[in-house]
Every structure is written in C-alpha cells, then in structure tokens.
C-alpha positions in Angstrom: 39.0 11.5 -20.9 38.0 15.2 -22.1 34.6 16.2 -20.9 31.7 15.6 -23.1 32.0 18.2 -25.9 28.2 18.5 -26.7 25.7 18.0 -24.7 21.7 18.0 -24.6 19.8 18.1 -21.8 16.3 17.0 -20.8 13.7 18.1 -17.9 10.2 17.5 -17.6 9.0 20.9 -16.9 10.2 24.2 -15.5 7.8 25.3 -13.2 9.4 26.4 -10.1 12.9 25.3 -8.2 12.5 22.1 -6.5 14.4 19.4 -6.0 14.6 17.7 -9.1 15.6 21.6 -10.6 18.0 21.9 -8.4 19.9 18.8 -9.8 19.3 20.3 -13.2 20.7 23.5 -12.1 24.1 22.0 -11.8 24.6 20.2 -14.8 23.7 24.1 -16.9 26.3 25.5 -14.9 28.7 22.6 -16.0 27.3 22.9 -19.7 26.4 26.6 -20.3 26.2 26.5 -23.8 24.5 22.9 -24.0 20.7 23.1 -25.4 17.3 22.4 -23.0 14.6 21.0 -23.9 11.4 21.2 -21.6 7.8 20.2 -22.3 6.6 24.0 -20.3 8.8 26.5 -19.1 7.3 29.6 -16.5 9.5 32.3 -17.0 11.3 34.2 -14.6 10.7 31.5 -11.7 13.5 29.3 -12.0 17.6 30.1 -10.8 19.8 32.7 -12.9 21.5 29.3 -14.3 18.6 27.7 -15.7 16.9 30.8 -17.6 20.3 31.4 -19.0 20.2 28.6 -20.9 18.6 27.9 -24.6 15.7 26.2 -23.6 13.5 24.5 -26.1 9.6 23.9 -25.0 7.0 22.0 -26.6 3.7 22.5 -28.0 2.1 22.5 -24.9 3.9 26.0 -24.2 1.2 27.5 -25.9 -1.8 26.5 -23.9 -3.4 29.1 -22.1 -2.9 29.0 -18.3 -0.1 26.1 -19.1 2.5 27.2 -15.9 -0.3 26.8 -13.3 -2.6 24.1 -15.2 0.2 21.9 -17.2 -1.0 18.3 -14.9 -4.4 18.3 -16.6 -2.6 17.4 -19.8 -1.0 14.6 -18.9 -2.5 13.3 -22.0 -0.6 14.6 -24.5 3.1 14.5 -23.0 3.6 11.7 -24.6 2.9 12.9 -27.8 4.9 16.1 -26.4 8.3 14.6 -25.8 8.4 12.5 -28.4 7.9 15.6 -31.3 11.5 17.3 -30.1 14.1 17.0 -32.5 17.3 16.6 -30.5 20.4 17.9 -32.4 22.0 15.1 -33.9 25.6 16.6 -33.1 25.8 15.8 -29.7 27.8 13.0 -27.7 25.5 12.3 -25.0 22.0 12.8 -23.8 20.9 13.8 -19.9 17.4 13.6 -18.9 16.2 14.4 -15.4 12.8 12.7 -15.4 9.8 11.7 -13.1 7.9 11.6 -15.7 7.8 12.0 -19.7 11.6 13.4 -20.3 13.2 9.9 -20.4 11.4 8.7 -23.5 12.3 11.6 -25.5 13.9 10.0 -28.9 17.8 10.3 -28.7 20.1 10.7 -32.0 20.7 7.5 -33.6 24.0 5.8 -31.8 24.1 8.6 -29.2 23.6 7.6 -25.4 20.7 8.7 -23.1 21.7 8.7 -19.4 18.2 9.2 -17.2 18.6 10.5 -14.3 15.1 9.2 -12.7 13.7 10.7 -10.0 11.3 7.8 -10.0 9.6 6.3 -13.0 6.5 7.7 -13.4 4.3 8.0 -10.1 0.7 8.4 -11.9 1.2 5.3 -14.0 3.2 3.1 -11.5 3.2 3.1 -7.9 1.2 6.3 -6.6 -1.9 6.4 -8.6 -4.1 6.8 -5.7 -2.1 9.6 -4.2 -2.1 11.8 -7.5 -5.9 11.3 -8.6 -7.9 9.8 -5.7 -6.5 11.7 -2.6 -6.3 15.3 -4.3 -9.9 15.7 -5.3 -9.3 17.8 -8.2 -9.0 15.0 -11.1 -11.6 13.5 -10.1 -14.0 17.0 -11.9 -11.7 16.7 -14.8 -13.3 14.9 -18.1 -10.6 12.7 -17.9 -11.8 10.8 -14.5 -14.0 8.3 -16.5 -11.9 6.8 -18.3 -9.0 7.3 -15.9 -7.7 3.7 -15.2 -7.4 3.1 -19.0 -5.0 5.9 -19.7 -3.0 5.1 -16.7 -2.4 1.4 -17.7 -1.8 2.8 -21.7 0.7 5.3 -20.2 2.2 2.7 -18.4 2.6 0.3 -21.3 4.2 3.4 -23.4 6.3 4.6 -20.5 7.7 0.4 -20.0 8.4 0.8 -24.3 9.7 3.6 -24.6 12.4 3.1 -21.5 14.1 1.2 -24.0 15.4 4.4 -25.5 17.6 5.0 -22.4 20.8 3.5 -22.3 21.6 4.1 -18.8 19.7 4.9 -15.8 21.0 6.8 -12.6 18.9 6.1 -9.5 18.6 8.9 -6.8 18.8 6.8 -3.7 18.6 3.0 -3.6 15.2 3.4 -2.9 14.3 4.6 -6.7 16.8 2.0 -8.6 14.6 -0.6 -6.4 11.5 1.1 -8.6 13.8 0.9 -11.7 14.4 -3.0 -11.5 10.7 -3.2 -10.6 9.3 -1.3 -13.4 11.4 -1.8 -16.2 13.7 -4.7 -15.2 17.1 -2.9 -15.6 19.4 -1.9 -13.4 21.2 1.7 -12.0 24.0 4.0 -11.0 23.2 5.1 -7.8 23.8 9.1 -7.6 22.4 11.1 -4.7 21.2 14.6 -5.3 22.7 17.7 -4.5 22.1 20.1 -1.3 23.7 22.9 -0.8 25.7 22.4 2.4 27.6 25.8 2.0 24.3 28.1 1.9 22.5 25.7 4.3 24.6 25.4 7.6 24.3 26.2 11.2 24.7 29.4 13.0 24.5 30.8 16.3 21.1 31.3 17.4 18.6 28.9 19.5 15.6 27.2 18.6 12.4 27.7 18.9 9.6 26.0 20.3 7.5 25.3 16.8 7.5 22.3 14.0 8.6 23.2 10.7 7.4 21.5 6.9 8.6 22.6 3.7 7.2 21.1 0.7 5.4 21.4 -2.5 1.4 21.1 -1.6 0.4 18.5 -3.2 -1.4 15.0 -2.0 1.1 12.5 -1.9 3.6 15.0 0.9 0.7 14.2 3.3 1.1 17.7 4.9 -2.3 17.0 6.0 -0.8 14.4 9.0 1.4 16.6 10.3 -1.0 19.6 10.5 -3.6 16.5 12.2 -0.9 15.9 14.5 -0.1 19.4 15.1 -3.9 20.0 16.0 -4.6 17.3 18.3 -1.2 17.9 20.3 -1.5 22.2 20.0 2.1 22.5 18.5 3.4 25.2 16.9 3.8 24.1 13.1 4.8 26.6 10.3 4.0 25.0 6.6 6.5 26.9 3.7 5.1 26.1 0.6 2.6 26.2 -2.0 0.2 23.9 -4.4 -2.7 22.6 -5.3 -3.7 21.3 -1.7 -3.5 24.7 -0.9 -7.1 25.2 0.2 -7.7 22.4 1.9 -5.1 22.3 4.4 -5.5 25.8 4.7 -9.4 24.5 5.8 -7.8 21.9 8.2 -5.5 24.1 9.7 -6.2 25.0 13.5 -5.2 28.2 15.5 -1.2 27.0 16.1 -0.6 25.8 12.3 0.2 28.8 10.1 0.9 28.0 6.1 3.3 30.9 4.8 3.3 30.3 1.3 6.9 29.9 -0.1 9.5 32.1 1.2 13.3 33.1 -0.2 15.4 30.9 0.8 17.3 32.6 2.8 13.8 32.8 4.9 13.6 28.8 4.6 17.2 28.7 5.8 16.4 30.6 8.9 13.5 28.7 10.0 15.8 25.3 9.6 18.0 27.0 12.2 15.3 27.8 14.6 12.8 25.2 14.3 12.3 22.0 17.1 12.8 19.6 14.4 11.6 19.3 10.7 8.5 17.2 10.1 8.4 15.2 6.8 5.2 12.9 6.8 5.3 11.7 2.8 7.4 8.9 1.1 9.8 10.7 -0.9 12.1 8.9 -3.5 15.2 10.9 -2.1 14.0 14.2 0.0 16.2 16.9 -0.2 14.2 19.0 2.3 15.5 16.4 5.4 19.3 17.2 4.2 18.8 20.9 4.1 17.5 21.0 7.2 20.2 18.5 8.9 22.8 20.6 6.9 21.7 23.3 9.3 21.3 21.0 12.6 17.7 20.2 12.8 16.3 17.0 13.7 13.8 15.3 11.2 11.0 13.5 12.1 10.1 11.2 8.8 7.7 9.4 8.1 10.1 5.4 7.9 10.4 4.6 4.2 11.7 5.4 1.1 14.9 8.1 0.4 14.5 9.3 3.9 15.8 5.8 5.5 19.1 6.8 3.2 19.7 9.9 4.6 18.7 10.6 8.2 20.0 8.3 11.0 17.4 7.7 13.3 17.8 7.4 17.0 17.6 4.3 19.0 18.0 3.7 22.7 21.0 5.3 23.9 22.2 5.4 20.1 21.9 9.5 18.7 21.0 10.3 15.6 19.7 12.8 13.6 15.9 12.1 13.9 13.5 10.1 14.6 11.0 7.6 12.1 7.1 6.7 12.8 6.3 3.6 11.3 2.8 4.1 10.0 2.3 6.6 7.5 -1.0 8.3 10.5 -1.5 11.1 12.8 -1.5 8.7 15.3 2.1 7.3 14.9 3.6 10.9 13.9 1.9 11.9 17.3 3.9 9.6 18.7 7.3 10.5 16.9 6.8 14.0 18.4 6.1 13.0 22.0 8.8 10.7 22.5 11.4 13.3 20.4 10.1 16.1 23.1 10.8 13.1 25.9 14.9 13.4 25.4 15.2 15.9 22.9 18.7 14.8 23.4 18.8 12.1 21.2 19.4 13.9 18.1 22.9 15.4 17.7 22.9 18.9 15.9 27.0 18.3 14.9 25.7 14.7 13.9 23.4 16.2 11.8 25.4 18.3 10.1 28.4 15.8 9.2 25.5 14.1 7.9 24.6 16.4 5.6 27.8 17.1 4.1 27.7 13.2 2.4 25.5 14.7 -0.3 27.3 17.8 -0.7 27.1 19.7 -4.6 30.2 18.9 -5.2 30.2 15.0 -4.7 27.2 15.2 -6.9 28.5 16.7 -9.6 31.7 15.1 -9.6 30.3 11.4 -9.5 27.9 12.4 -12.2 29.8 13.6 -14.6 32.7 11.3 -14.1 29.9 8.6 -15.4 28.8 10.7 -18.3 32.8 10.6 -19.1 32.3 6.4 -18.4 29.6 6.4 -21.2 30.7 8.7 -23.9 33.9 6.4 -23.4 32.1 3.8 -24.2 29.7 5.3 -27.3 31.9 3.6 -29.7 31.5 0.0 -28.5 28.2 -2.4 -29.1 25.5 -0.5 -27.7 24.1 -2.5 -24.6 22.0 -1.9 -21.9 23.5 -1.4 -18.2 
C-alpha cells in the first residue's frame, strides 16, 4: 500500500520543542510538502523541520504577547480550531493533541487519526494542577466563573471527539484516559527519543540530581527541589515556565535552575548526573528515556507513562531506577536515600537497552504503517475503532 499521498497535519501550538513537538517533528520530515495547521506559532523556536513546513495559524496569531501569553485564552480555542478550513484534497488527517487540535473539522469522508497526548488535562483529570496549584489563573477574570467553563469545555471536547475516527494512545496509561473520557478505544504508539543523539559516553558521574522539564505546576519540580533542600543535594533544574519565580524563591544554596540549555548541554548533564529526578505524573515522559538512553537512573515519581518505561529495582532484581509511591518530599526523600544505599541497583547497560525500545525509528514506522491501515480502509463504512 503506497504511502498516503496528501496529508494534513494538526498541532495545538508551536511554542517551543517539547515532547509532543518532537513527535510532530517526525511526521514533517516524512510529509515535507504536507500543510500545518496550528492555533499560535513562535517563530524561530521550533527544529529546522517544523519551520520548514507551510504552517497555517489561527486568529489567535494576532494577539499581542500570544507566544508567551497564549493559556489565558483558553476560551476561544475552541472557536479557534474549529474556523480552519482543511483542504478538502487530502487522504488522511493527523492531529497531535492535548488539547484543542483533535476537534478540528476534517473533510467530509476523510479520516482523522489523533494522536492524543492526553485528552484535555484543564477539562478532565488535572484541573487543580493547571488553575489551583499555579497561582496565576486564579488573578485572571476568568477565575470566577472557572468551574463553568471547564465543565462547557468538557461537554464540547466529549462532542466534538466524535470527529476523530481513530485515536492513537502514547502509552497505555493515556488510552486508559481515552476509554475513560470518551468511551473508545486506541492504538497504542510510544513516542519517539532520539537514542542515536542521546547515548552514553565515557566520562563518570557526578555527585548532583538532575530535572529537566517544562516549569509548570503539574511537573511538581517544587518536590524535588523540597527534597533536595532538606537532604543538601546537589540538584541542577534545566528548564523554563511559568513556575519560574517561585521555585526560583524556594530554591536553597545547592539547587541551581539553569534555564533551558542546547541540547547538546542537556545531553551532557544526562551523562554526568547521579540519577534523573522526575516527581510529576506524566502521560508518557520522554525526559526518563533520554536520560536512560544515556545510562542514568530515574527516580519517578510511581504512576502514569513512567511505570511503561523505566524498570524499577527490587531486591536483588536491577533495574533502571527507582519509584516513590506518594507523589511528597517525604517519599522522594526516601527514593534518593535508599538509591544512594546500593547505587548498584540500577544498571547503566540496562538502561540503555531500555531505551532503545522507543527508538525514532520504531515510532515512525508503526505510525505510519497505521496511517497506511486507515487510508486502506477510507473507502469502507466509516466506523469508529
């Protein structure tokens, strides 16, 4: 079956290279020619692949301020996504969407395959950790009437997932969201990491704790600088966000926050660092693969994608880190001291085998070998799967 001739693709927003752009980043290099549609794009920050492509943005483009400020209007994505005007000549539509970009309106009797990073956090399962817990919404005008929106934008995102044809699931964990929010079922496809960039090399570690993440509430970077405090470890933060200040405010004397580095920068500190620390509940968590791609342990906080990708240690079993069950400083103080007790326990050529299970490659290959599956299928009685 010939690869899908035209192609439209789908993102939320293009704000900076994360996880969910890195999955994105794969598919233009497949489809250079295919269109993009985005409700904001920041130009300049995302890879050579992306800005390359013809890329389509929405109203909201024109705000003022939109690249740093585009959360506050949550609001209007709705109206947003659904004003695009997909070209009606193509075989199949990809959105990758934790968010808004699933219910964009496809062609009449074209396919939509979603790739779902999670169904929308703010309306379903994370409220508290978007616009409790961050402090910010709650000086926006929209904090009043707050829990009405939510439940309206989670009545219109239920609706208008009936406009995808197929879902693909980034771990188990997220099709288990799926089933729950929308009552279908998924494809599971993991992301991508880079296991040829990130990989081991010859130098030893160092005696600090390493996070990398996006600064925003619902990482909880704030337990592992807490634990990092109260036990005086070293611990390096790489990133940057809206939590910014405060953790910058919590922050003791052996917790330095870098801002985000290149990643060749990020690469190096995976090589050197004791062991990754990764305190949130991720839907997938590329960050932990990266850094076992390059033989670092990862101490995780014990649910969600993580519990798909890193092997914990048990007894005289090695793995590749270590969970803590509660998602405290307490029990991530814990994870630490008994990791420093046998350091042994986590195997650095483990680590990397590991790692090379969710390999680019095996991504793009499973993906598009189900695109192929659907467009194969376009011409039979649409159903839902």
């Amino acid at each position: 079956m010939p690869l899908p001739v035209q192609i439209a693709l789908v993102h939320d927003w293009l704000t900076g290279m994360r996880g969910g752009e890195k999955c994105l980043e794969v598919l233009c290099r497949r489809f250079p020619s295919a269109r993009l549609f985005t409700l904001v794009h920041a130009r300049g920050r995302m890879s050579a692949d992306i800005e390359r492509m013809r890329i389509t943005t929405s109203f909201l483009q024109r705000f003022p301020g939109v690249a740093r400020h585009y959360r506050y209007l949550l609001p209007l994505m709705p109206s947003a996504v659904e004003r695009f005007e997909l070209p009606g000549d193509v075989d199949v539509v990809l959105s990758f969407s934790h968010a808004v970009a699933k219910s964009i309106k496809p062609p009449p009797g074209v396919p939509h395959v979603c790739y779902c990073f999670t169904p929308m956090r703010y309306a379903w399962h994370r409220r508290d950790d978007y616009f409790v817990a961050s402090g910010r919404i709650s000086q926006a005008p929209i904090n009043a009437a707050r829990g009405l929106l939510l439940d309206w934008l989670q009545q219109w995102d239920l609706q208008t997932s009936r406009r995808v044809t197929h879902f693909v699931a980034v771990s188990r964990t997220v099709a288990a969201r799926i089933a729950d929010s929308y009552g279908r079922t998924s494809r599971v496809v993991y992301p991508p990491v880079d296991t040829e960039f990130y990989r081991p090399a010859e130098v030893g570690r160092d005696d600090y704790y390493l996070c990398v993440s996006a600064l925003v509430p619902y990482k909880r970077i704030d337990l592992a600088i807490e634990a990092c405090n109260r036990l005086g470890r070293r611990l390096v933060v790489i990133g940057a966000g809206p939590e910014r200040a405060r953790l910058g405010r919590l922050a003791g004397r052996t917790v330095e926050l870098t801002g985000w580095l290149s990643d060749e920068q990020i690469r190096d500190h995976f090589r050197r660092c004791s062991a990754l620390l990764f305190p949130g509940h991720e839907d997938f968590g590329i960050v932990p693969v990266e850094a076992q791609a390059c033989g670092a342990p990862v101490i995780a906080f014990g649910q969600g994608g993580v519990t798909e990708t890193v092997l914990s240690a048990a007894g005289d079993r090695r793995g590749t880190g270590l969970f803590f069950s509660r998602q405290t400083a307490d029990s991530l103080c814990g994870a630490i001291e008994q990791f420093e007790a046998n350091r042994q326990c986590c195997d650095s050529r483990l680590a990397r085998r590991q790692a090379e299970r969710f390999a680019t490659e095996r991504f793009e290959r499973e993906l598009i070998d189900y695109l192929q599956e659907v467009v194969s299928q376009a011409s039979a009685p649409s159903r839902m799967s």
